[in-house]
C-alpha positions as a printed Julia matrix, in Angstrom:
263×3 Matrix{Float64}:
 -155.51   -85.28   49.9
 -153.2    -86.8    47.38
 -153.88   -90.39   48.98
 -157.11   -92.34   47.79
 -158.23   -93.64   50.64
 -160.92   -96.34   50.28
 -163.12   -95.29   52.26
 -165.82   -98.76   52.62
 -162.49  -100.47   53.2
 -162.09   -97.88   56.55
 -165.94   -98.22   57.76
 -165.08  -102.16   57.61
 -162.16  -102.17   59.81
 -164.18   -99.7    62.21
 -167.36  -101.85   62.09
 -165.12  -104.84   63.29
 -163.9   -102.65   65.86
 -167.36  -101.72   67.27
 -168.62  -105.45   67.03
 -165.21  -105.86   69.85
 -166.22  -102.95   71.67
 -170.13  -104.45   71.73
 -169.07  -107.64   73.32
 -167.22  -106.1    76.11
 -169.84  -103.2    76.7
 -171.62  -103.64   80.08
 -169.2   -105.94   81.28
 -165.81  -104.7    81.85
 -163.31  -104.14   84.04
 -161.21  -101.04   83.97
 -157.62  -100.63   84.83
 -156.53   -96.72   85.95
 -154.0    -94.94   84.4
 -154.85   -91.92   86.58
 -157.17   -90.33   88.45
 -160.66   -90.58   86.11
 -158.5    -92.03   83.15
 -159.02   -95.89   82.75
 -158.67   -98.36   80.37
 -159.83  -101.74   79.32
 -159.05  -104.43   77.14
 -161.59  -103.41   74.52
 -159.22  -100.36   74.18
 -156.36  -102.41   73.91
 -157.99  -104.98   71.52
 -159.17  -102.61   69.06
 -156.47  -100.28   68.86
 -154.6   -103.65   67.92
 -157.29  -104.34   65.18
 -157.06  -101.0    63.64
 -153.07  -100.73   63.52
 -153.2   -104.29   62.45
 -155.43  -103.32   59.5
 -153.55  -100.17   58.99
 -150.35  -101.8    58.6
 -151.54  -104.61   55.77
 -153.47  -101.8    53.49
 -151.14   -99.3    53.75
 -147.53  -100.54   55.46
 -145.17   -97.03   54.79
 -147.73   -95.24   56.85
 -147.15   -94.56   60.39
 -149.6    -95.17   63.32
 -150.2    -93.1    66.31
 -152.39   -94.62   69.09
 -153.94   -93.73   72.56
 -152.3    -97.29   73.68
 -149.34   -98.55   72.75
 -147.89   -94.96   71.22
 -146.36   -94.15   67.81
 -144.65   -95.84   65.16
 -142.32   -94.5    62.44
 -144.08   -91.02   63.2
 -141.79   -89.11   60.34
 -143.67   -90.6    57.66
 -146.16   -88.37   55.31
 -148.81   -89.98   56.46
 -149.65   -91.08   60.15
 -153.08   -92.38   61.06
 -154.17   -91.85   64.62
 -156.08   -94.25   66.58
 -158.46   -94.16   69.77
 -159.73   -96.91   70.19
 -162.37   -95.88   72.76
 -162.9    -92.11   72.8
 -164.51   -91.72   76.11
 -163.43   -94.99   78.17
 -164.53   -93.19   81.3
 -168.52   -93.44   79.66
 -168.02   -96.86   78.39
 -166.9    -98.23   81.62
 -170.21   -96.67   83.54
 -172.6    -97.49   80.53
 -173.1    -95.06   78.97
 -173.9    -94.45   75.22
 -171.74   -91.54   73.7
 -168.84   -93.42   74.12
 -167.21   -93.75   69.58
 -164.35   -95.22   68.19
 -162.21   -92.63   65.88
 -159.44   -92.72   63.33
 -157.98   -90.4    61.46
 -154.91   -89.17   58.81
 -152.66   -86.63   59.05
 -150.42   -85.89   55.72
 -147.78   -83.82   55.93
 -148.77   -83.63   59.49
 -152.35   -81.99   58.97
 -155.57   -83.9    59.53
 -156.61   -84.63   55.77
 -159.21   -87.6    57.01
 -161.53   -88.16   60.05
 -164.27   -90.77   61.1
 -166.27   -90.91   64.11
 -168.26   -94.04   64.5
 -170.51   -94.08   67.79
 -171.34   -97.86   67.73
 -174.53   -98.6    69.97
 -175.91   -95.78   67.23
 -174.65   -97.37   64.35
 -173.89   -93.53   63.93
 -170.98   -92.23   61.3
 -169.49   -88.98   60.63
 -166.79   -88.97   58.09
 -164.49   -87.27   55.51
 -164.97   -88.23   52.47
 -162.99   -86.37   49.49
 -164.23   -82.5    49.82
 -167.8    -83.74   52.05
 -168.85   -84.82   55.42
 -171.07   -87.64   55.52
 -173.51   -88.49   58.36
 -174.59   -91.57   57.95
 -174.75   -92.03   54.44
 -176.1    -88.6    53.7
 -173.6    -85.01   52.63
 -173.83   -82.75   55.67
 -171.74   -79.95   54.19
 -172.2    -76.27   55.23
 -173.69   -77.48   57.94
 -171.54   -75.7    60.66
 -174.03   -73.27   62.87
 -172.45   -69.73   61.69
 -174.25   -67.9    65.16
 -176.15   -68.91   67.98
 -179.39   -68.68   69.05
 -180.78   -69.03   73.03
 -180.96   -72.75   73.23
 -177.35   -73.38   71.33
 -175.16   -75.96   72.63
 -171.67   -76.27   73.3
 -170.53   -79.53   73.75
 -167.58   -79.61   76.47
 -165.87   -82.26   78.84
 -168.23   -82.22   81.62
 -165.63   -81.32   84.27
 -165.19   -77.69   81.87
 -166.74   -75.98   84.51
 -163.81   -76.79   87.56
 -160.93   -75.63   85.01
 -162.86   -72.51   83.34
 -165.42   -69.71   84.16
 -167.52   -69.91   81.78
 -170.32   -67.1    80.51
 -171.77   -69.42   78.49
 -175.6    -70.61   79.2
 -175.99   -74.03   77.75
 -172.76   -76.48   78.43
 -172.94   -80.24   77.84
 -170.93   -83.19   78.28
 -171.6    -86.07   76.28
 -167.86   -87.74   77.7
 -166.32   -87.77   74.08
 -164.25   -85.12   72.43
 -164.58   -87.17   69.23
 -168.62   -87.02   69.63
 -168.56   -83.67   70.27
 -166.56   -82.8    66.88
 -169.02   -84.95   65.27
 -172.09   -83.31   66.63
 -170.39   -79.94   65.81
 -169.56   -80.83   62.4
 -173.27   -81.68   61.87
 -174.73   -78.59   62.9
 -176.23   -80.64   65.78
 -174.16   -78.49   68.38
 -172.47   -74.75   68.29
 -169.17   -75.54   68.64
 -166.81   -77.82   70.67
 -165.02   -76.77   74.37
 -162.17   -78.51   75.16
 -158.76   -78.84   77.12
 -156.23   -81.66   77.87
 -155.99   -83.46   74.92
 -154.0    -85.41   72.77
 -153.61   -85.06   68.87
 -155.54   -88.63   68.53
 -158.92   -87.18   70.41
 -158.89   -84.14   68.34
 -157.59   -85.15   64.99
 -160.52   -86.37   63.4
 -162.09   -83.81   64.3
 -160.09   -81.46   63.27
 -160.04   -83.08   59.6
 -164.41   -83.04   59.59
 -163.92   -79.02   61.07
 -161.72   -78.47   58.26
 -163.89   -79.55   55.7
 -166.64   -78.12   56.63
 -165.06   -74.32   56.65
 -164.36   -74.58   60.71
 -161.38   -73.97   62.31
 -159.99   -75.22   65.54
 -158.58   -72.21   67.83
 -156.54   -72.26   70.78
 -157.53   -70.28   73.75
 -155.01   -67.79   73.25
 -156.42   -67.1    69.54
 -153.51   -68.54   67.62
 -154.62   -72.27   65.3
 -152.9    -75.69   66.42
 -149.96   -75.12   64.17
 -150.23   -78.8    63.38
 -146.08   -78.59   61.92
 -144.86   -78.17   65.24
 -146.87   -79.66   68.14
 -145.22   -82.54   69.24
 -147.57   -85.65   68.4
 -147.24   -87.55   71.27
 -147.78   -84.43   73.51
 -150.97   -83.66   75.51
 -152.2    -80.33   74.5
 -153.51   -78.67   78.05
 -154.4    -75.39   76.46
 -158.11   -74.99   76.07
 -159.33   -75.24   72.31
 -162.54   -74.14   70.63
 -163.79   -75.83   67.48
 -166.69   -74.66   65.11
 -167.68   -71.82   62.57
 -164.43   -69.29   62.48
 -167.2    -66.44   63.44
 -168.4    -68.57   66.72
 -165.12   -69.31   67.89
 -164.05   -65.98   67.57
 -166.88   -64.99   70.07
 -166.96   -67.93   72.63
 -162.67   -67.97   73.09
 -163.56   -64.43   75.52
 -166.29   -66.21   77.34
 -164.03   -69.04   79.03
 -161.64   -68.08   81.76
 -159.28   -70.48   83.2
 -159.59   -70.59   87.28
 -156.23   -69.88   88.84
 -156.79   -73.27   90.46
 -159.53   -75.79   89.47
 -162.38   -76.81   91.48
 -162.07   -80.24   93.16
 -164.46   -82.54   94.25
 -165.2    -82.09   98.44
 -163.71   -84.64  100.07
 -165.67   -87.1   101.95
């Protein structure tokens, strides 16, 4: 990256942003912008922190964010913002729920962070290395699997694909499951319906680490042409180039998904 990003500057901005997220967690009430997809004012308020701070350290970048959209998207550099990657967890309680922000240049992610906050958990680009919480992690992308391997999916993977694959979990963050996959904590990362602000840091922390993200039909994101704003439905597999290689013939998309029985 030709940019030096300060990177203690970035971790402050996203601790302020968890300490919002804290005070609303356990007590919320979502809106719905469709079915399963809500959203709450700790979304709103952070992604308004974060392109707030955004805009005073660095104000010819653009901003891309799960809430209120894009701005000036043709710059160089765009940052993308989700405030609350995994809303659907946060509303019920749950833990996995993490805040993430990343930056594209030239349109490829070139810097990712994951921050899960009831962990106080980090994973982050920093220069050439990962860091988990204050530690390097490189290399540490699981080349093969073993019996018990893991791959971390949206936990409704199973209605949309067939899947010969024993050991599937959901952990109701595509942001958490780059970050466990970047760690070597997880095989590789399942997903499908997307947008470029759940999968971009990820995407940078794959990158660094010697992974790829692979659509289902083989070819990379060809991050020059996707439209930004776009959700990408096709199913995409991120890890170590040799897993994804082997786990893109395992899924098979249903002709029609599975829906829940009604009642």
């Amino acid at each position: 990256m030709t940019l030096d990003l300060n990177i203690d500057q970035i971790r402050g901005w996203m601790a302020e942003a968890g300490q919002i997220a804290l005070r609303y967690f356990g007590d919320v009430t979502p809106e719905w912008k469709g079915i399963a997809d809500p959203v709450t004012e700790a979304d709103r308020a952070i992604e308004r922190l974060l392109a707030s701070r955004i805009r005073g350290a660095y104000p010819h970048h653009g901003i891309l964010g799960e809430e209120y959209g894009g701005e000036t998207l043709d710059h160089r550099f765009i940052w993308t913002v989700d405030p609350i990657d995994g809303t659907r967890i946060f509303v019920a309680g749950l833990p996995t729920w993490s805040i993430t922000i990343a930056l594209l240049e030239d349109r490829v992610p070139a810097f990712g962070m994951v921050y899960i906050p009831l962990y106080d958990d980090w994973t982050y680009t920093d220069g050439d290395d990962v860091i988990c919480n204050g530690r390097p992690v490189k290399g540490q992308l699981q080349p093969r699997w073993k019996d018990d391997s893991v791959v971390l999916s949206r936990s409704d993977a199973h209605s949309w694909f067939e899947m010969a694959f024993t050991r599937v979990v959901g952990l109701g963050s595509t942001a958490t499951h780059f970050a466990y996959t970047a760690r070597g904590s997880a095989l590789a990362t399942v997903g499908h319906g997307a947008y470029v602000w759940d999968i971009a840091a990820g995407a940078a922390l794959m990158a660094k680490q010697g992974g790829e993200i692979r659509l289902h039909s083989g070819a990379p994101i060809d991050w020059q042409t996707i439209d930004l704003r776009t959700r990408i439905d096709e199913a995409f597999f991120g890890g170590h180039p040799a897993v994804t290689e082997r786990l893109i013939p395992l899924f098979h998309r249903r002709p029609e998904p599975i829906t829940h029985p009604g009642w």
